[in-house]
CHARMM internal coordinates of N, CA and C (Angstrom, degrees):
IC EDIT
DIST 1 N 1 CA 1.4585
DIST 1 CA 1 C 1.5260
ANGL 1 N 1 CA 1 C 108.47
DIST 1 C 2 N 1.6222
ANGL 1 CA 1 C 2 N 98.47
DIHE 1 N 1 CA 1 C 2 N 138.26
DIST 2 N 2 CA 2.0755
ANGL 1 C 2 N 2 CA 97.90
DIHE 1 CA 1 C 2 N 2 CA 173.57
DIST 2 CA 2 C 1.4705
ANGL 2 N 2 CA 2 C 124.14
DIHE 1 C 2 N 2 CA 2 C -96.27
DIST 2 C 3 N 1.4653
ANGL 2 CA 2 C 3 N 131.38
DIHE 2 N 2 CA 2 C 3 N 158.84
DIST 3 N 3 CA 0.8456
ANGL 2 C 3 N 3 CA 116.33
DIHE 2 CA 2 C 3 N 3 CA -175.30
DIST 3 CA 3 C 1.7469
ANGL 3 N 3 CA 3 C 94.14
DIHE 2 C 3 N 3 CA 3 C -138.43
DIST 3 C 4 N 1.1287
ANGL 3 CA 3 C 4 N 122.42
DIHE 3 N 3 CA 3 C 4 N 135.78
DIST 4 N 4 CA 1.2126
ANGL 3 C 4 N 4 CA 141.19
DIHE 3 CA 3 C 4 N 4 CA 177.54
DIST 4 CA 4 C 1.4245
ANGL 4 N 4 CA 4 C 92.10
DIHE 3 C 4 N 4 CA 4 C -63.19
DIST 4 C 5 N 1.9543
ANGL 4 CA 4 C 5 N 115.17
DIHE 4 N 4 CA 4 C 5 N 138.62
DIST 5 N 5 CA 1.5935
ANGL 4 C 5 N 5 CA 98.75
DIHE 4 CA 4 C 5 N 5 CA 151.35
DIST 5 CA 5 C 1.3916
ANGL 5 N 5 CA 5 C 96.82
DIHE 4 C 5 N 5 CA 5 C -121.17
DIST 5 C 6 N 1.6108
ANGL 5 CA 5 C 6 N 108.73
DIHE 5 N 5 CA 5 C 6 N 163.31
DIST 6 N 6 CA 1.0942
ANGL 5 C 6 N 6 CA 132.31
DIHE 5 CA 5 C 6 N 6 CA -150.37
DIST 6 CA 6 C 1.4080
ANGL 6 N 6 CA 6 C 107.07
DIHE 5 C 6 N 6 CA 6 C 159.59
DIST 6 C 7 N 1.4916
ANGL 6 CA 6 C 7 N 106.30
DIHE 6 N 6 CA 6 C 7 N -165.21
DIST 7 N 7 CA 1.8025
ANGL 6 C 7 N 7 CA 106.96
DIHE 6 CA 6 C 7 N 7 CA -163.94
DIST 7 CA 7 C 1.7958
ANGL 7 N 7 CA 7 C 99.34
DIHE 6 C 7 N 7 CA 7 C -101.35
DIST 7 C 8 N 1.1309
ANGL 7 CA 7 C 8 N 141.19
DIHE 7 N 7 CA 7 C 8 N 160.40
DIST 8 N 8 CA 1.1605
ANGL 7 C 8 N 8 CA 142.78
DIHE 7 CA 7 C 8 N 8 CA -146.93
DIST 8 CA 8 C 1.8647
ANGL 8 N 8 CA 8 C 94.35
DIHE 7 C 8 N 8 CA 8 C -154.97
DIST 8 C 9 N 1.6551
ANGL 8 CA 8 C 9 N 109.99
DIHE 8 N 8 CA 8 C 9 N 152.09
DIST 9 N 9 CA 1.0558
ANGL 8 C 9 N 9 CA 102.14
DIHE 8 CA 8 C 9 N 9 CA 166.63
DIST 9 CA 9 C 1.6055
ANGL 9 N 9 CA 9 C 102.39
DIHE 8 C 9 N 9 CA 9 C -133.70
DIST 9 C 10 N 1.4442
ANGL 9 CA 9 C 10 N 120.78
DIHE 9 N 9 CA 9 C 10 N 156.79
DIST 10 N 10 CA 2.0587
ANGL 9 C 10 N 10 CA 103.39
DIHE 9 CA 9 C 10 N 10 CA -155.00
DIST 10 CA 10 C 1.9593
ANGL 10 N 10 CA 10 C 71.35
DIHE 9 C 10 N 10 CA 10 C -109.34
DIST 10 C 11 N 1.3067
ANGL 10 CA 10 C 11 N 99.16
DIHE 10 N 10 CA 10 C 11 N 162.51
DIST 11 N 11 CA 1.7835
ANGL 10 C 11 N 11 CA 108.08
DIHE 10 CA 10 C 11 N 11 CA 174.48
DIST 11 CA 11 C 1.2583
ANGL 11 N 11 CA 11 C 107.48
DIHE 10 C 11 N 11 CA 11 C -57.17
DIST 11 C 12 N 1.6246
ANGL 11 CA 11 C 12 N 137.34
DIHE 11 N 11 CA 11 C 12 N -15.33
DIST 12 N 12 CA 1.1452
ANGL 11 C 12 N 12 CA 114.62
DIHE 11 CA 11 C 12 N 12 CA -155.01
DIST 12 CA 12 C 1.7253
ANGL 12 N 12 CA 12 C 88.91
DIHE 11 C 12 N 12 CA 12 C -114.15
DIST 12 C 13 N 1.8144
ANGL 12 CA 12 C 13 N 129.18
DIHE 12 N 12 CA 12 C 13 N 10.57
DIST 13 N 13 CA 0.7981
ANGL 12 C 13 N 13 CA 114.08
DIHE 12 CA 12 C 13 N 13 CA 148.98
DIST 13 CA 13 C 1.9454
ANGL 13 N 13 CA 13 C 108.81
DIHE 12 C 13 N 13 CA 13 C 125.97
DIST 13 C 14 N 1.1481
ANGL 13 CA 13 C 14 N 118.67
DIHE 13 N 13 CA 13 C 14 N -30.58
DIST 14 N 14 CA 1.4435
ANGL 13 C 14 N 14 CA 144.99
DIHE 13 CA 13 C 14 N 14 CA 163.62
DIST 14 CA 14 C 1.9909
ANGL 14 N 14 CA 14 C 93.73
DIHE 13 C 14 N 14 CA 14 C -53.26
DIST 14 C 15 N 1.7392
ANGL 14 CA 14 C 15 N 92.36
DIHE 14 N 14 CA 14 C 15 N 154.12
DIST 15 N 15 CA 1.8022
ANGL 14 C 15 N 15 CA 83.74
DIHE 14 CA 14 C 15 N 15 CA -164.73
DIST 15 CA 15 C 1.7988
ANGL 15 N 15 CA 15 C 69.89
DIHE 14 C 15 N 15 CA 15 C -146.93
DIST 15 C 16 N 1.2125
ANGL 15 CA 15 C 16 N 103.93
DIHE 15 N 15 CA 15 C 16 N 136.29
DIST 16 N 16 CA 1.6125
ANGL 15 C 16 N 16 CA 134.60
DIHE 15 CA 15 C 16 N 16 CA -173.04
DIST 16 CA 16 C 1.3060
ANGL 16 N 16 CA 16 C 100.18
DIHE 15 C 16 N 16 CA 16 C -121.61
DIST 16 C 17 N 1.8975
ANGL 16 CA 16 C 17 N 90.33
DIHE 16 N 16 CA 16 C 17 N 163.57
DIST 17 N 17 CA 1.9580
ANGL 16 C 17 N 17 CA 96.79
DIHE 16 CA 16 C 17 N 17 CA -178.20
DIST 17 CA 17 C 1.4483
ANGL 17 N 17 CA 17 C 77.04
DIHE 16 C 17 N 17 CA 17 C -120.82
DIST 17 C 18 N 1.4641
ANGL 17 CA 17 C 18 N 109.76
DIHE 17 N 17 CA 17 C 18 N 147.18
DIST 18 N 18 CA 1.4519
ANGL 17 C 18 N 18 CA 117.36
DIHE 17 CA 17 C 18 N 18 CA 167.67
DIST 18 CA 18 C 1.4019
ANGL 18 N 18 CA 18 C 101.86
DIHE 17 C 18 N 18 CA 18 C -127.07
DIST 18 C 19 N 1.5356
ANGL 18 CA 18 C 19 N 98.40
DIHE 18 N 18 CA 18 C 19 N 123.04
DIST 19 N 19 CA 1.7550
ANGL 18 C 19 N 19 CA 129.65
DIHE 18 CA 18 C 19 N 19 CA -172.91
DIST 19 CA 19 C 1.8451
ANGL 19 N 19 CA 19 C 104.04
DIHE 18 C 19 N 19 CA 19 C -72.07
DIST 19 C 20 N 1.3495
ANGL 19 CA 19 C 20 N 107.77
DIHE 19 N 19 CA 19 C 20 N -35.83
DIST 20 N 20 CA 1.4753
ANGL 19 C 20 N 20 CA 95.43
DIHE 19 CA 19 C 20 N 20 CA -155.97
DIST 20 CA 20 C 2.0608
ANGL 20 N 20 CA 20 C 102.56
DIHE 19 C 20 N 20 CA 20 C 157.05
DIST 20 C 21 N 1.0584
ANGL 20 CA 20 C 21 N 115.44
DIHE 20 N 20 CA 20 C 21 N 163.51
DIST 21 N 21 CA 1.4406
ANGL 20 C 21 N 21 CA 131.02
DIHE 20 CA 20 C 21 N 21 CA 170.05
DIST 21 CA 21 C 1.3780
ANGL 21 N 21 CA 21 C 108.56
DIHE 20 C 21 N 21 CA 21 C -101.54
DIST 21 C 22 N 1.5629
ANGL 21 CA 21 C 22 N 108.95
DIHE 21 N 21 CA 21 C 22 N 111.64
DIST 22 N 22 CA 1.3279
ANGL 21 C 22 N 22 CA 93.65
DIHE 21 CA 21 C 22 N 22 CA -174.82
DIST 22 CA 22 C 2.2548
ANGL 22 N 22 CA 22 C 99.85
DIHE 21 C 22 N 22 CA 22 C -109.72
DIST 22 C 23 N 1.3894
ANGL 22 CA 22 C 23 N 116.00
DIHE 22 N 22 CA 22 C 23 N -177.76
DIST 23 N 23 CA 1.7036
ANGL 22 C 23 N 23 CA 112.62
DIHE 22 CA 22 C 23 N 23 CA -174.56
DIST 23 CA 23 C 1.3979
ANGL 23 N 23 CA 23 C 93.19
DIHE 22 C 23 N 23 CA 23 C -125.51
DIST 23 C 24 N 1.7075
ANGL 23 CA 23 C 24 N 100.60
DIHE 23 N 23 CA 23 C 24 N 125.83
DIST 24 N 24 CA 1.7855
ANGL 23 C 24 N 24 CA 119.90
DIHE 23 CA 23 C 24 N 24 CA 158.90
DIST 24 CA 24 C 1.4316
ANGL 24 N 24 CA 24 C 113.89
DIHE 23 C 24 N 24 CA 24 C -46.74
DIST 24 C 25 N 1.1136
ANGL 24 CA 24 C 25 N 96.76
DIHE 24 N 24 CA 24 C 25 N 115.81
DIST 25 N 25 CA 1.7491
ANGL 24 C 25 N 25 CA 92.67
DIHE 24 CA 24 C 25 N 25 CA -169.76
DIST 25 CA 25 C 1.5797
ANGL 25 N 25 CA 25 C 94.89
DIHE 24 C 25 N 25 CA 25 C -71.22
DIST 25 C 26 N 1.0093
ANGL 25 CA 25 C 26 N 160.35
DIHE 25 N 25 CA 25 C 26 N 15.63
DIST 26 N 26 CA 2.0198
ANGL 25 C 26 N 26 CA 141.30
DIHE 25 CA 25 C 26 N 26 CA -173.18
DIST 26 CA 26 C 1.7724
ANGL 26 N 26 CA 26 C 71.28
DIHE 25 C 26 N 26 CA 26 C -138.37
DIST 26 C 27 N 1.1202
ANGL 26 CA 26 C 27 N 138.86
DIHE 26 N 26 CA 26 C 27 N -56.84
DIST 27 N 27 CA 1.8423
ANGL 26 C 27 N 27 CA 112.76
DIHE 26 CA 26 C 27 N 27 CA -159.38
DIST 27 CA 27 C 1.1805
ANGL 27 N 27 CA 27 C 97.83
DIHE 26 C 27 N 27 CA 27 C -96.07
DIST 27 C 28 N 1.1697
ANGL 27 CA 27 C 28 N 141.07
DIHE 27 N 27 CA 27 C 28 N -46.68
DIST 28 N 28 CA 1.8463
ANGL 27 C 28 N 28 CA 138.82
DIHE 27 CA 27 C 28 N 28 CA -175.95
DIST 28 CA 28 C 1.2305
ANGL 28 N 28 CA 28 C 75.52
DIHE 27 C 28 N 28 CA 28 C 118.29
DIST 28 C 29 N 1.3929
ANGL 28 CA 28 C 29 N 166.72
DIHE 28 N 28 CA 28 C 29 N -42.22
DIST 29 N 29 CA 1.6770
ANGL 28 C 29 N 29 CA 158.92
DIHE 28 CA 28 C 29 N 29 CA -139.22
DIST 29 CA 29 C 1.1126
ANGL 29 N 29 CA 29 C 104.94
DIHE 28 C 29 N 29 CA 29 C -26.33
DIST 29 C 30 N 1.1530
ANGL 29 CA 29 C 30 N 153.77
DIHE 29 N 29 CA 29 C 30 N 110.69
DIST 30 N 30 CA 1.7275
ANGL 29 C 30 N 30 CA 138.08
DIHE 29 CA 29 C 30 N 30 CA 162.87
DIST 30 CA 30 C 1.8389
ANGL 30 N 30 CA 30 C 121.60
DIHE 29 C 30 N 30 CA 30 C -69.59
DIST 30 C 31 N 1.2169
ANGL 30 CA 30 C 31 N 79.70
DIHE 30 N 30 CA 30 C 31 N 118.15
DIST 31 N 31 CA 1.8078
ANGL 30 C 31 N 31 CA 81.81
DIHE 30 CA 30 C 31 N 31 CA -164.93
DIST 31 CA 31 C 1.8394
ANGL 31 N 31 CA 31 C 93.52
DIHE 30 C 31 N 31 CA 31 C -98.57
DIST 31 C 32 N 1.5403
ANGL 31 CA 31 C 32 N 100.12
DIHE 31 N 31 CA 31 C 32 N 170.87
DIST 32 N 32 CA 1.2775
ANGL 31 C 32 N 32 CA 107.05
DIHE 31 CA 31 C 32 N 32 CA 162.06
DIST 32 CA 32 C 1.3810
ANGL 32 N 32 CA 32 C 109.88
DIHE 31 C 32 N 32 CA 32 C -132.46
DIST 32 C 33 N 1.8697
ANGL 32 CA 32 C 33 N 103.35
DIHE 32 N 32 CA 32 C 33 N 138.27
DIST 33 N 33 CA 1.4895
ANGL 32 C 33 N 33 CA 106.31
DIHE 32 CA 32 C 33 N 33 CA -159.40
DIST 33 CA 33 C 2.0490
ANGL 33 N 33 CA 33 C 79.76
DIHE 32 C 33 N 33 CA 33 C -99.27
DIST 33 C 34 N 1.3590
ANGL 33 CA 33 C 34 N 102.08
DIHE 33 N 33 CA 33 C 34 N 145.36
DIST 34 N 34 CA 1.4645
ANGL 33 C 34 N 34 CA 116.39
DIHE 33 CA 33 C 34 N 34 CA 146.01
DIST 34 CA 34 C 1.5102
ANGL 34 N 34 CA 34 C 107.76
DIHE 33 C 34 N 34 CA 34 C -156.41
DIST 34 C 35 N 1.6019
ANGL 34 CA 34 C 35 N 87.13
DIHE 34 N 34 CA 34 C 35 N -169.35
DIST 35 N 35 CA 1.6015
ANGL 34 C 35 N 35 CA 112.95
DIHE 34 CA 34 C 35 N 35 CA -172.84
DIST 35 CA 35 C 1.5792
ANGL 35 N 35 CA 35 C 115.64
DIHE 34 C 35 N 35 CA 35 C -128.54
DIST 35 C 36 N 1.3982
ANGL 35 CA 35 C 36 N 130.37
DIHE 35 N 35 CA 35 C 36 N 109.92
DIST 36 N 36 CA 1.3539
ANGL 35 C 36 N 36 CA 126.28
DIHE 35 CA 35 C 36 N 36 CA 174.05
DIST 36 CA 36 C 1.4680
ANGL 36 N 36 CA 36 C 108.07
DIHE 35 C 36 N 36 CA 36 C -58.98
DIST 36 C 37 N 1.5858
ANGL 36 CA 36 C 37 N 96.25
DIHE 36 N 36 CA 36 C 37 N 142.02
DIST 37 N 37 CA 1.5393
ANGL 36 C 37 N 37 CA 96.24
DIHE 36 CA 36 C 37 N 37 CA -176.77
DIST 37 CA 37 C 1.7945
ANGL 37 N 37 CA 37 C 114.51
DIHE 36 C 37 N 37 CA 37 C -125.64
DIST 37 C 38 N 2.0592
ANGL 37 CA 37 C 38 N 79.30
DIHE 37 N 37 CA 37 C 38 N 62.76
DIST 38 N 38 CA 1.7469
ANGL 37 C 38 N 38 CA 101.31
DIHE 37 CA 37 C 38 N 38 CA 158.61
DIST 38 CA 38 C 1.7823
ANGL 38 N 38 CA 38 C 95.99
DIHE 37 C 38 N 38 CA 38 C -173.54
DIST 38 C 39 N 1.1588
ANGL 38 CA 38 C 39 N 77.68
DIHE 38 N 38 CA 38 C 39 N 169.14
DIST 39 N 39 CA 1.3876
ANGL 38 C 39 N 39 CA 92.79
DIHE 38 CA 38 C 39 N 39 CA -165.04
DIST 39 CA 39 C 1.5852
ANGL 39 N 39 CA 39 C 133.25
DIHE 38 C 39 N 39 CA 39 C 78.14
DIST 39 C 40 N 1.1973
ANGL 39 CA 39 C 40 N 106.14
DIHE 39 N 39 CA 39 C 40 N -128.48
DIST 40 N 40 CA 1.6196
ANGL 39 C 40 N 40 CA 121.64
DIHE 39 CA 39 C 40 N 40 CA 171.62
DIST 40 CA 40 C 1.3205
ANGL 40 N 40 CA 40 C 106.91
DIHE 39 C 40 N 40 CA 40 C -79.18
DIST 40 C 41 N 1.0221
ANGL 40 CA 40 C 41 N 133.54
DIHE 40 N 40 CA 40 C 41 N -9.28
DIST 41 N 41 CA 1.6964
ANGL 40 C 41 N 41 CA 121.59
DIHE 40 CA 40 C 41 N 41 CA -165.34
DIST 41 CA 41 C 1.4143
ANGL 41 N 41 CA 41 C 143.36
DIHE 40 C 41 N 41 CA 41 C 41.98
DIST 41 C 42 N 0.8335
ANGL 41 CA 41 C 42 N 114.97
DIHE 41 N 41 CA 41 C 42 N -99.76
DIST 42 N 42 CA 1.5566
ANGL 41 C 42 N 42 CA 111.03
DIHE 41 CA 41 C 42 N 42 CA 155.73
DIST 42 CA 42 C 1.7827
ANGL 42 N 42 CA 42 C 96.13
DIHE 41 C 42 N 42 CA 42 C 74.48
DIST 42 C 43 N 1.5074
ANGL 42 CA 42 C 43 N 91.05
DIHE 42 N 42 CA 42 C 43 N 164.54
DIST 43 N 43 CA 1.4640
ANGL 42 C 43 N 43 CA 115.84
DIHE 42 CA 42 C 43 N 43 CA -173.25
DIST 43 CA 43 C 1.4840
ANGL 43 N 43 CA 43 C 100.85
DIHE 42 C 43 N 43 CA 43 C -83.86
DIST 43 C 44 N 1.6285
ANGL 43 CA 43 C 44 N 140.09
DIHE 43 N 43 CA 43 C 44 N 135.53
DIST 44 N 44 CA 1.3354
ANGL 43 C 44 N 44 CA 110.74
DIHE 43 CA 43 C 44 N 44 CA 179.92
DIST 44 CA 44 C 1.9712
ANGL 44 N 44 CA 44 C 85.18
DIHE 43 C 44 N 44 CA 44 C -140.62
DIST 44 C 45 N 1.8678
ANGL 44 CA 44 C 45 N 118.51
DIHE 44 N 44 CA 44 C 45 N -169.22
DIST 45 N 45 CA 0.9115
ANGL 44 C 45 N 45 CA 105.58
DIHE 44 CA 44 C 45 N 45 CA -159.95
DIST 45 CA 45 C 1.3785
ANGL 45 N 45 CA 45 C 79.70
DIHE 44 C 45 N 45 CA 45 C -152.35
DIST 45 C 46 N 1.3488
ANGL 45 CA 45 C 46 N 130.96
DIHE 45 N 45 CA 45 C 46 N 167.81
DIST 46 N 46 CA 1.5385
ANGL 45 C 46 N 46 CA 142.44
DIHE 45 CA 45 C 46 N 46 CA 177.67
DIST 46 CA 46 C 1.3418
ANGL 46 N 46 CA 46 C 120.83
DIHE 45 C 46 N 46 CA 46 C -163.90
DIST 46 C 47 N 1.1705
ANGL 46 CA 46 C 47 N 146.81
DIHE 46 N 46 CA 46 C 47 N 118.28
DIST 47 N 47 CA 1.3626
ANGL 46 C 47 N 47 CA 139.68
DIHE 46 CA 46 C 47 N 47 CA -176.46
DIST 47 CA 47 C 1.5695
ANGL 47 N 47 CA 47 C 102.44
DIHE 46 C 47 N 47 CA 47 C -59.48
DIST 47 C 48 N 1.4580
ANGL 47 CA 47 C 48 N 108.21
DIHE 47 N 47 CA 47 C 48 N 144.06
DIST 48 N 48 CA 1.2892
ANGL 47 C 48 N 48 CA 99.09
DIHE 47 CA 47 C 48 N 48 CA -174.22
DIST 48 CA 48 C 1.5860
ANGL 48 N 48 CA 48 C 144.39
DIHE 47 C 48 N 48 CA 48 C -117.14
DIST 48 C 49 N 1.9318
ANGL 48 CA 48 C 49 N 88.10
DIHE 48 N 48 CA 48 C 49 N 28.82
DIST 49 N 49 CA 1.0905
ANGL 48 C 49 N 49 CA 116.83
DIHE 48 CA 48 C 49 N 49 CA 134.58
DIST 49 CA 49 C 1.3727
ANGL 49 N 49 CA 49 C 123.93
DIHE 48 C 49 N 49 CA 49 C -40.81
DIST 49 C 50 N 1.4312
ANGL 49 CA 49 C 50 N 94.56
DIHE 49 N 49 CA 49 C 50 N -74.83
DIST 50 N 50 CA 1.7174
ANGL 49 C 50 N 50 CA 108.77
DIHE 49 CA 49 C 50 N 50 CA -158.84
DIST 50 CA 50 C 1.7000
ANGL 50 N 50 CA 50 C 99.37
DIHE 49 C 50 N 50 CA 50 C -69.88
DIST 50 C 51 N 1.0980
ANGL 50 CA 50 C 51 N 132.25
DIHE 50 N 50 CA 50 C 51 N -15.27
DIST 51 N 51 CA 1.5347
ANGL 50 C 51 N 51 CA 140.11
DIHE 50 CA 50 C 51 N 51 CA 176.43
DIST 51 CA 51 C 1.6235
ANGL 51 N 51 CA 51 C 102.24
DIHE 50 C 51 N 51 CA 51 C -78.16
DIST 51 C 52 N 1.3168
ANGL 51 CA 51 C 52 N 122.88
DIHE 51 N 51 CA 51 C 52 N -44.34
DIST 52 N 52 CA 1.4013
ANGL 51 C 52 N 52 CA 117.94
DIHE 51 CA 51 C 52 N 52 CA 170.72
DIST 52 CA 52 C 1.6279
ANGL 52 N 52 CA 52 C 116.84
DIHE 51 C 52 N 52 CA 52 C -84.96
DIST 52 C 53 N 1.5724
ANGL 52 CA 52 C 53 N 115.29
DIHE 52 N 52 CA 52 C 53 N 14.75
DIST 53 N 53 CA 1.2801
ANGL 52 C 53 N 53 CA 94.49
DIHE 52 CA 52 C 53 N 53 CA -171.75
DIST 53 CA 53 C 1.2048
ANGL 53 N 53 CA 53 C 122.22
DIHE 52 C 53 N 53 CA 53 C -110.39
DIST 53 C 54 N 1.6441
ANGL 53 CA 53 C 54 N 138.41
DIHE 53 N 53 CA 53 C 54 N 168.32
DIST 54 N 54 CA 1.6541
ANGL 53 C 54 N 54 CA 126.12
DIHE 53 CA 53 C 54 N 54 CA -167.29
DIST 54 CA 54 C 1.4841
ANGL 54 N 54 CA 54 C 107.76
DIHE 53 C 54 N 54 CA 54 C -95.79
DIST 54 C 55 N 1.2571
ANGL 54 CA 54 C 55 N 98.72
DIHE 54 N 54 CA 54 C 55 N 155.58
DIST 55 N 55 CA 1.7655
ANGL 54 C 55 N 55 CA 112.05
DIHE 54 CA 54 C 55 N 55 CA 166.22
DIST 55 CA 55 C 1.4135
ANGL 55 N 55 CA 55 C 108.70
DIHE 54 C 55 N 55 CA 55 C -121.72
DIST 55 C 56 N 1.4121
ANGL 55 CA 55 C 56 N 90.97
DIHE 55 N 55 CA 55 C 56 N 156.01
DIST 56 N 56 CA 1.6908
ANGL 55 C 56 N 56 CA 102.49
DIHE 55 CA 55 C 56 N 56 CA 174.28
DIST 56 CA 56 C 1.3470
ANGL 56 N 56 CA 56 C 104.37
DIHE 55 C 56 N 56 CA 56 C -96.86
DIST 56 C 57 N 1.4122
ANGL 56 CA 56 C 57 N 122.80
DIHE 56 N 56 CA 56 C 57 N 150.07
DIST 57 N 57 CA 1.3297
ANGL 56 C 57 N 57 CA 118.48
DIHE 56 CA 56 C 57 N 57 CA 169.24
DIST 57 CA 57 C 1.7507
ANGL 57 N 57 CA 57 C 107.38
DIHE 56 C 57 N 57 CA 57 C -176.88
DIST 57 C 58 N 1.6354
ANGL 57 CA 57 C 58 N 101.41
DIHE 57 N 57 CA 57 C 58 N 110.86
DIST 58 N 58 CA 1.7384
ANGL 57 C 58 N 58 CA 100.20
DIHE 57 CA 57 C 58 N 58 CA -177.10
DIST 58 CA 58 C 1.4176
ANGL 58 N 58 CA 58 C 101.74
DIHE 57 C 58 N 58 CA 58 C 77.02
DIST 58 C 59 N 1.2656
ANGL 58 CA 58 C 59 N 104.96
DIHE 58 N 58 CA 58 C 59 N 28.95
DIST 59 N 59 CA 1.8423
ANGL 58 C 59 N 59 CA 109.37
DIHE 58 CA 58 C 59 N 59 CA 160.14
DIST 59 CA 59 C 1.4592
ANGL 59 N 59 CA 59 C 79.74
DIHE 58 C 59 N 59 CA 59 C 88.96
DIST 59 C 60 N 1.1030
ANGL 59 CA 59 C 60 N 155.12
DIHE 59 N 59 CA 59 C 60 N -71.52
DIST 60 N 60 CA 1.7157
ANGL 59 C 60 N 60 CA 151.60
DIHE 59 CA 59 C 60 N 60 CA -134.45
DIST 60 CA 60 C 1.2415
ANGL 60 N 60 CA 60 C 104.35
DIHE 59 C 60 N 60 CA 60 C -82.69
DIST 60 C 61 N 1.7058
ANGL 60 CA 60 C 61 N 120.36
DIHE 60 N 60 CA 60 C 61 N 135.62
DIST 61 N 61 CA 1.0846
ANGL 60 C 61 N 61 CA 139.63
DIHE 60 CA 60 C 61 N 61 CA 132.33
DIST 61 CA 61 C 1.5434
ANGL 61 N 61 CA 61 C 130.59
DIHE 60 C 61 N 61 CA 61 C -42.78
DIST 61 C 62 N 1.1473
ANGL 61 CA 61 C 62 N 128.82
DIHE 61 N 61 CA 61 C 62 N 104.84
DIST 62 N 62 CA 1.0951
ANGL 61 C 62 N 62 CA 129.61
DIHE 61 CA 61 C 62 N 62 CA -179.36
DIST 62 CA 62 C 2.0675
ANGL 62 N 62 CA 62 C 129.99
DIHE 61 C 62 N 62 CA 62 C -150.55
DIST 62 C 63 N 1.4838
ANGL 62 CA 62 C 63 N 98.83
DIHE 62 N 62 CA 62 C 63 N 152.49
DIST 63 N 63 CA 1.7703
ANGL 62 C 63 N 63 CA 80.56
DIHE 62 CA 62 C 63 N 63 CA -145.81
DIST 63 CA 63 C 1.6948
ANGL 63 N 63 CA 63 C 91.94
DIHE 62 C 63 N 63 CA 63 C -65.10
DIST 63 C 64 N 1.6145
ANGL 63 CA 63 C 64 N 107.59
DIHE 63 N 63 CA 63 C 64 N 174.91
DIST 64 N 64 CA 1.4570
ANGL 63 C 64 N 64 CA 111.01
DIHE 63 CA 63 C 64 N 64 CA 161.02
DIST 64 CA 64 C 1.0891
ANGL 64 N 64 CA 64 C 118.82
DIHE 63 C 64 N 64 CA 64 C -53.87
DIST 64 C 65 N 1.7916
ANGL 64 CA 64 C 65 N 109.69
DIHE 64 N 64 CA 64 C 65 N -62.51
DIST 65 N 65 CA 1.8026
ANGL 64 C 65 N 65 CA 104.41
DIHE 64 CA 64 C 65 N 65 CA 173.36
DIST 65 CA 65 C 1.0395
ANGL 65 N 65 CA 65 C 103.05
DIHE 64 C 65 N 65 CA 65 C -129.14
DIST 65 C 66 N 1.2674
ANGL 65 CA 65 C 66 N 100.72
DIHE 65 N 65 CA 65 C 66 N 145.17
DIST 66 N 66 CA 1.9991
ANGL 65 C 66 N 66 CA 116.82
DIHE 65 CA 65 C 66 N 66 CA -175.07
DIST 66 CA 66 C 1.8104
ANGL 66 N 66 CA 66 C 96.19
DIHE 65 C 66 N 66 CA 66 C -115.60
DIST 66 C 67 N 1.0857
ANGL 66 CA 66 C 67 N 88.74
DIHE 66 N 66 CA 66 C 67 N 123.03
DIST 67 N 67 CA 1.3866
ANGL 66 C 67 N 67 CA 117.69
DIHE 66 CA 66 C 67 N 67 CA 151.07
DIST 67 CA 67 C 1.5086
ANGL 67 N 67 CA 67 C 138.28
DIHE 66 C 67 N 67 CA 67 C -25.19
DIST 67 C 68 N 1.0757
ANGL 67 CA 67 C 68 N 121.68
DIHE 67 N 67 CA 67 C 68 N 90.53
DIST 68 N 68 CA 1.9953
ANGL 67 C 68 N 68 CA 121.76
DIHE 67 CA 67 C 68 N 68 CA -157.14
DIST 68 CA 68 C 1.5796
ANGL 68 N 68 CA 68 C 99.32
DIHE 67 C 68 N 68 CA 68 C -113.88
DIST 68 C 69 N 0.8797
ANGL 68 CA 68 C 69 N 143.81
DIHE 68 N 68 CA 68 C 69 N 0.61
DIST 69 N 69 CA 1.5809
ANGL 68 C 69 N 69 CA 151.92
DIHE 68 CA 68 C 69 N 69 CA -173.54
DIST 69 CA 69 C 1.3477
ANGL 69 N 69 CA 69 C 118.33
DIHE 68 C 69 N 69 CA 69 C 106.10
DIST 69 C 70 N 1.9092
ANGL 69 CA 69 C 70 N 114.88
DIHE 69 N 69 CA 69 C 70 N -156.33
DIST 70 N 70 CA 1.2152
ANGL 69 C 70 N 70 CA 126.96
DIHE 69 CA 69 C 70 N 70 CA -154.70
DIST 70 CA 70 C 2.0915
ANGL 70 N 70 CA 70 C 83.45
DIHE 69 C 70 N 70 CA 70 C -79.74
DIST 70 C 71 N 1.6507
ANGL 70 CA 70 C 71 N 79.77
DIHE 70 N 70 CA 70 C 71 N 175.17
DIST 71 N 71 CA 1.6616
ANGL 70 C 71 N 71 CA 88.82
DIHE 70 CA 70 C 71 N 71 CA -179.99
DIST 71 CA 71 C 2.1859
ANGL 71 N 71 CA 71 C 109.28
DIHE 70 C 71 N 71 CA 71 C -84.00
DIST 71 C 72 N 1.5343
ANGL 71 CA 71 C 72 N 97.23
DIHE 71 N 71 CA 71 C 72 N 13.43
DIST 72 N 72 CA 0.9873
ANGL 71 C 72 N 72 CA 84.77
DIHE 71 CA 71 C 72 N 72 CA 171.22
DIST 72 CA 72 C 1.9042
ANGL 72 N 72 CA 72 C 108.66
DIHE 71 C 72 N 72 CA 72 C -122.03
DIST 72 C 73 N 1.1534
ANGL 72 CA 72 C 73 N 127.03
DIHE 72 N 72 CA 72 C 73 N 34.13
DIST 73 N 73 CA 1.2649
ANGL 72 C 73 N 73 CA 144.84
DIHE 72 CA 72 C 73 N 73 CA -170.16
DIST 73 CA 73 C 1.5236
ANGL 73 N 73 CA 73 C 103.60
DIHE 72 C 73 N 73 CA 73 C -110.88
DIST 73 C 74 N 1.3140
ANGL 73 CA 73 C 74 N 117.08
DIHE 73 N 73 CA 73 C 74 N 134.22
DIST 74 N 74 CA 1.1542
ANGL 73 C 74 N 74 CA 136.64
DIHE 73 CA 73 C 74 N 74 CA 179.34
DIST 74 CA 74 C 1.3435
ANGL 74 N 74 CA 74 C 112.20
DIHE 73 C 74 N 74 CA 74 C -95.29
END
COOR INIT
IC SEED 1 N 1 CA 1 C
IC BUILD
């Protein structure tokens, strides 16, 4: 599966840069590497399952992180 990188926003409202999908070298897992864009920052990692997957919340379906454009989009 692909994942666009670009800037991301998570449901609970925090907006990430996503670098790329990177592979667990001992499971193959496909993770996705980004960077929160507040706070401390830092390099972070997510299976990318759970990065593509939906939550319920207030009756609505909605993804974890939705998609806001390139990392150079405001």
């Amino acid at each position: 599966m692909s994942l666009k990188p670009g800037k991301y926003r998570h449901f609970k409202g925090g907006e990430y840069a996503v670098q790329g999908v990177a592979r667990h070298s001992e499971t193959g897992e496909e993770l996705v590497v980004y960077t929160p864009l507040y706070g401390e920052q830092g390099l972070w990692v997510r299976p990318l399952s759970m990065f593509l997957d939906t939550v319920h919340r207030s009756g609505k379906a909605l993804p974890r992180f939705e998609y806001l454009g390139g990392l150079d989009s405001d």
